[in-house]
N, C-alpha and C positions, 0 to 999 in steps of 0.2 A: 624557568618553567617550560615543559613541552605543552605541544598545544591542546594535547585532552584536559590537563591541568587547570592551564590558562583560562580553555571557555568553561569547566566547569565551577571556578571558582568564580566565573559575572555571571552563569545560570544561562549561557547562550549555547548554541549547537558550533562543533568545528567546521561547518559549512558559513556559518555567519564571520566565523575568524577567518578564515579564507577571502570571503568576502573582502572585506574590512583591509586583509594585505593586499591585494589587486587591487583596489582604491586608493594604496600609498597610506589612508587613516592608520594601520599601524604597522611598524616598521623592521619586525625583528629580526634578528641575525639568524641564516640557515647555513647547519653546519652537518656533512655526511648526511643530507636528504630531508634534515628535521629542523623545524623554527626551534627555536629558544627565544622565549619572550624574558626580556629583562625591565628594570623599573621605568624607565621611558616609556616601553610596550603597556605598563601596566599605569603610568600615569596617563599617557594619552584614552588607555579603554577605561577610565574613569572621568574622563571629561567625556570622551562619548555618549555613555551609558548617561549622562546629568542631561547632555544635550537634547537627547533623545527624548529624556521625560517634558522636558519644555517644548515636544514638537518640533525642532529644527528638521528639515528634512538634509537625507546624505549628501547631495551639493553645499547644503550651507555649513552643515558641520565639516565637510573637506573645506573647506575655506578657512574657517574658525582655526582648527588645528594647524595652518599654514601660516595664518597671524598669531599663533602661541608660538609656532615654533621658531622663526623669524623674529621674532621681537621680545624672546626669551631673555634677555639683557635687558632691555628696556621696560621695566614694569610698568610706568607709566602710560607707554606706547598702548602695551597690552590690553591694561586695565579699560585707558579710555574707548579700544576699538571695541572691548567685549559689554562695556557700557550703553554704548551707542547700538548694538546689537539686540543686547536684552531689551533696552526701553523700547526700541525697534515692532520687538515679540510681544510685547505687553500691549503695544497699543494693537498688532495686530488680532491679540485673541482677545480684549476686549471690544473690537469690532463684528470679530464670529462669533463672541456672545451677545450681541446685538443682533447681529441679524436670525441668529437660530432663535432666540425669544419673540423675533416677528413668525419666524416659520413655525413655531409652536403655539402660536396665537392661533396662526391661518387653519393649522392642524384641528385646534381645538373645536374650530367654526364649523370645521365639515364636519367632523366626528358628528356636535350636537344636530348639521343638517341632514345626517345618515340616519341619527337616534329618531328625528321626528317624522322623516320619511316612512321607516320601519312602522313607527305606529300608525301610519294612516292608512299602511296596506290593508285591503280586506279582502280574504282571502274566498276563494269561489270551491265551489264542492264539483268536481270532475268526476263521472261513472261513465257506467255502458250505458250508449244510447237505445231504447229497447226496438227500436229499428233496425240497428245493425246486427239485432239477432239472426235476423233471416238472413245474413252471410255466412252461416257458422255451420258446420256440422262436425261431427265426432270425426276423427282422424281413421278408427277401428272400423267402425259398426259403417259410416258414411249417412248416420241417420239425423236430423235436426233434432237441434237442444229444445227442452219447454225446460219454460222460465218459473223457478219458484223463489222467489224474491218475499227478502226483509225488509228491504229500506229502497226507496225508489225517491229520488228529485228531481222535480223538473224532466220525469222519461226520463231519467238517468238510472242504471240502478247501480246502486252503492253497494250493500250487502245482498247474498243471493247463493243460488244454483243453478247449472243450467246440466241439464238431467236425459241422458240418452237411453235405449236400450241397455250398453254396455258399460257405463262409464257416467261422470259427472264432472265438470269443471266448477269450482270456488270463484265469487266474485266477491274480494273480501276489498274493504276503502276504497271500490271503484277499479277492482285491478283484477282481469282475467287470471287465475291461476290453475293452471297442469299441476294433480295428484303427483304425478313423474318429474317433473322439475322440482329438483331439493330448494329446500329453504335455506339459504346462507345466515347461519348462525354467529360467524365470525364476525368484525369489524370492518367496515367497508372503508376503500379510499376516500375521504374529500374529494369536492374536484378542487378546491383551491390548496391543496396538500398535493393534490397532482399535478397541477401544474408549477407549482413550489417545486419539488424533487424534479423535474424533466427538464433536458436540456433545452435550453433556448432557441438553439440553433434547428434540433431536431422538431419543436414545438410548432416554431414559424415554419419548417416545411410541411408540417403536420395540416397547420389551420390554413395556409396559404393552397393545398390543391383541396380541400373540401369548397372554400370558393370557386377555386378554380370551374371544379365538376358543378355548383350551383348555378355560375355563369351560362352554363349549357342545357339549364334547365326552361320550357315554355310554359310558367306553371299558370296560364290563362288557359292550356288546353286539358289541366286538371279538376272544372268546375265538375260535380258531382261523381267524382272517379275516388277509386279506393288507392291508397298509397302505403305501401307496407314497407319498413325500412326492417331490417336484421340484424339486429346486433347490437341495438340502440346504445346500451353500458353508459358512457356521461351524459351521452346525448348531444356528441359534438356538433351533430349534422341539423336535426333539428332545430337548436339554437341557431346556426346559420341563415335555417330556411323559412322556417316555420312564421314571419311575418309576411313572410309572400306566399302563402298556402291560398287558395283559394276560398272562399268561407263558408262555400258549401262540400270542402271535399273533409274526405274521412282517411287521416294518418294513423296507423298503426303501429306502435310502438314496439318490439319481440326481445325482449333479453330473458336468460334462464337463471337469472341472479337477480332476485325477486328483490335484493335490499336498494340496487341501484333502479329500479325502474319506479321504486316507491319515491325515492329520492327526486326524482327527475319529476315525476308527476307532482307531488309538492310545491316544486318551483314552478308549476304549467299555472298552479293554482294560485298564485300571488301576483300572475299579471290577468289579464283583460282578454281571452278568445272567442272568437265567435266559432272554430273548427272544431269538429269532432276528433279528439283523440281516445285514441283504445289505446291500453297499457297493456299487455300481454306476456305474462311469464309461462313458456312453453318452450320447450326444444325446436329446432327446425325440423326434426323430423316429425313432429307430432304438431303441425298448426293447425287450429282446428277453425278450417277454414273452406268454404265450400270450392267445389272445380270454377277454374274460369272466374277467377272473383276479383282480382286485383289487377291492378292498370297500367300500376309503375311499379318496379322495384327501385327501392334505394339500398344499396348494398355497399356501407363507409365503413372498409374492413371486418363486414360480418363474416364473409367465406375466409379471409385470415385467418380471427381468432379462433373458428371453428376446430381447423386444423391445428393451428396455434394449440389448444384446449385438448385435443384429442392428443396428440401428443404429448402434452404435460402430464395428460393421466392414464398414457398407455392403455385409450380405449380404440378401438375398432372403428374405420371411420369409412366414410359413401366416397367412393374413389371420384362420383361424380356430383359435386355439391346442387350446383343448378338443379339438375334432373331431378334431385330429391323435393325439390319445392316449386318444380314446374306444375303440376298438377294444380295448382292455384292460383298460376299464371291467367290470365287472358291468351288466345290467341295472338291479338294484335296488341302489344304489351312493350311499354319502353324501360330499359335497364339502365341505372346510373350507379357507378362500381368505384370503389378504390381499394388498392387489394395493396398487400407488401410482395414486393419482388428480392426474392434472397440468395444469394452466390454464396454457400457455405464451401466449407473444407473439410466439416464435420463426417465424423467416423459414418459407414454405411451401420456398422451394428448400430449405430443410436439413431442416425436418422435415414430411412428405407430411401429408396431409387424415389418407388411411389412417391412416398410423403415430400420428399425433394423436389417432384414435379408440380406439388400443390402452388409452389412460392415461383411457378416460372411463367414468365409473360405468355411463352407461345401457347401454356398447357391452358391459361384463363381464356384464350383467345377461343380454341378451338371447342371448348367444353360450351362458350356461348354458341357458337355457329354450328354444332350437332343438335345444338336444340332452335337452329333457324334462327337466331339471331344475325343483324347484323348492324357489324360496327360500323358508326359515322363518325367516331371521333376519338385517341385516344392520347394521352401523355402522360409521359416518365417525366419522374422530378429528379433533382440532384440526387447524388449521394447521400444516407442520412448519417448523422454523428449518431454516436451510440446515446439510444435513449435517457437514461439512468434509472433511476431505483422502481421505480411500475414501471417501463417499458422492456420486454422482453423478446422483441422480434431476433434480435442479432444471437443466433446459434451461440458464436464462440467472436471473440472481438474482432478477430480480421474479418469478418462476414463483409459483404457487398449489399447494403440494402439499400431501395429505395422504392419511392411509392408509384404506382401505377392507377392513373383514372381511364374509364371508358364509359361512354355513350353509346347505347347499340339501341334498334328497334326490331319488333318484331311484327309482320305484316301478313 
């Protein structure tokens, strides 16, 4: 037999015969460039294929096949070494059925201490605080909202309107909503589906500089200050931060994917806060938020995705991201950033000079310090491996990317 033959009649790939010869496991004769397996060939790849269902790993079966073949005269020889082998195997996977019915015990212990966990949560109702209305005004008109509310807890208000001149924002389960930001009707990631699908390697660089940037945080000097993060989407940053928030400051939440910040709010409400969070689905261009109102930006690839976004749907984009949400800056105002830095090769017709300059270190640099920021602190992280199946930073696979944190103040 040739060797497509050979491995299609054990169901294996000609890569695994290949194998198999380079291991000496089988031996056949090559003649003018091609193996020929003959009945040896074919009696060794059926003790293989036996061995294999019994778990022998490729060391122990090249050994085995060496005491077949060696002691092919001596049946005796044979018999008792493959004896002494089997009984060998037997006590060892009646010992791994021993231990995995401990580990399926221990298994079952946690599962019933997750089941009962789960039922003692009780879960808290999170709204707008009708306080932080007076932060708010229309984006258009620059007029303050009045409040006509349905449902109010605790000065929270759950259901509602908040009603300008020109315009009205939806306060629907506690959750700022912009008329202008669409409703994602489609199926949302998991986050435990996202971090399933994402490289591991890319993951840990991922989670390891959001610390990093927290490590640079003084969040004693954010007792009654406003805190607006951009981008929110899992909520990587938050998670991070959000037990060292101060308990009297007010975090602001902003994504324009109304299904992931429902999401996130959900989970705010199953632990225990004393901090005011807003949830706010709204564009950056449109936060409806008065001048001079906010104290810190948290910015955990919000100016990215933006770009990112604007690109996937060939929409028209603010050549300067900052400037567009200065206006609700503080003057004296601290920025905490981590952006993607990208080295493509990608064609100019698909991706502009411009939009190339979105993903470059010096252009984030300069875009902070035109608005009088300045930087105290900044790091590049390694190379990233390519994301996988949700992460979509790398243009085209050879890209260069990696992540970039900054700390800047403005005074």
């Amino acid at each position: 037999m040739k060797i497509g033959e050979f491995a299609n009649k054990y169901n294996v790939s000609q890569d695994t015969i290949r194998y198999y010869i380079k291991q000496k496991m089988l031996l056949p004769q090559k003649k003018n460039g091609q193996y020929n397996f003959c009945n040896i060939c074919e009696e060794d790849m059926q003790n293989i294929v036996e061995l294999k269902t019994c778990h022998f790993s490729i060391k122990e079966i090249k050994k085995i096949l060496f005491y077949m073949r060696v002691s092919k005269l001596d049946i005796n020889m044979k018999d008792a070494f493959l004896k002494e082998l089997m009984e060998q195997r037997a006590k060892e996977v009646r010992d791994e059925i021993e231990e995995l019915l401990l580990v399926e015990e221990k298994i079952e212990k946690q599962i019933n201490k997750l089941n009962n966990s789960n039922q003692k949560i009780k879960t808290s109702k999170l709204g707008v605080p009708i306080s932080f209305i007076s932060n708010m005004c229309c984006p258009k008109c620059k007029k303050e909202y009045k409040i006509f509310s349905s449902s109010i807890v605790e000065n929270n208000i759950i259901e509602g309107e908040l009603v300008c001149e020109c315009d009205k924002l939806i306060i629907e389960d506690g959750i700022i909503i912009s008329k202008t930001c669409p409703k994602f009707d489609g199926k949302i990631i998991e986050f435990a589906e996202y971090v399933k699908e994402t490289n591991v390697e890319y993951f840990n660089i991922l989670y390891s500089m959001s610390f990093d940037l927290k490590d640079k945080i003084d969040f004693s000097k954010y007792s009654n200050k406003i805190l607006l993060e951009l981008g929110t989407g899992f909520g990587l940053f938050i998670r991070a931060v959000y037990e060292d928030l101060p308990k009297n400051s007010t975090y602001i939440c902003v994504d324009y994917n109304y299904k992931y910040i429902k999401k996130l709010k959900n989970i705010f409400e199953k632990i225990s806060i004393s901090n005011n969070i807003i949830f706010l689905n709204c564009r950056f261009e449109e936060l409806p938020l008065k001048e001079n109102t906010v104290d810190c930006l948290f910015d955990y690839a919000g100016r990215t995705n933006y770009y990112f976004h604007k690109y996937e749907y060939k929409e028209k984009f603010n050549k300067c991201f900052f400037k567009m949400i200065d206006n609700v800056l503080k003057r004296e105002c601290d920025y905490f950033g981590t952006h993607y830095l990208v080295k493509t090769k990608v064609n100019q017709e698909i991706l502009s000079e411009d939009q190339m300059n979105m993903f470059n270190r010096e252009y984030i640099k300069k875009e902070l310090e035109n608005l009088d920021f300045k930087i105290l602190y900044s790091k590049k992280s390694e190379e990233m491996p390519m994301g996988g199946k949700y992460e979509r930073v790398h243009f085209d696979k050879d890209d260069k990317v990696e992540m970039y944190n900054i700390f800047s103040v403005r005074k």
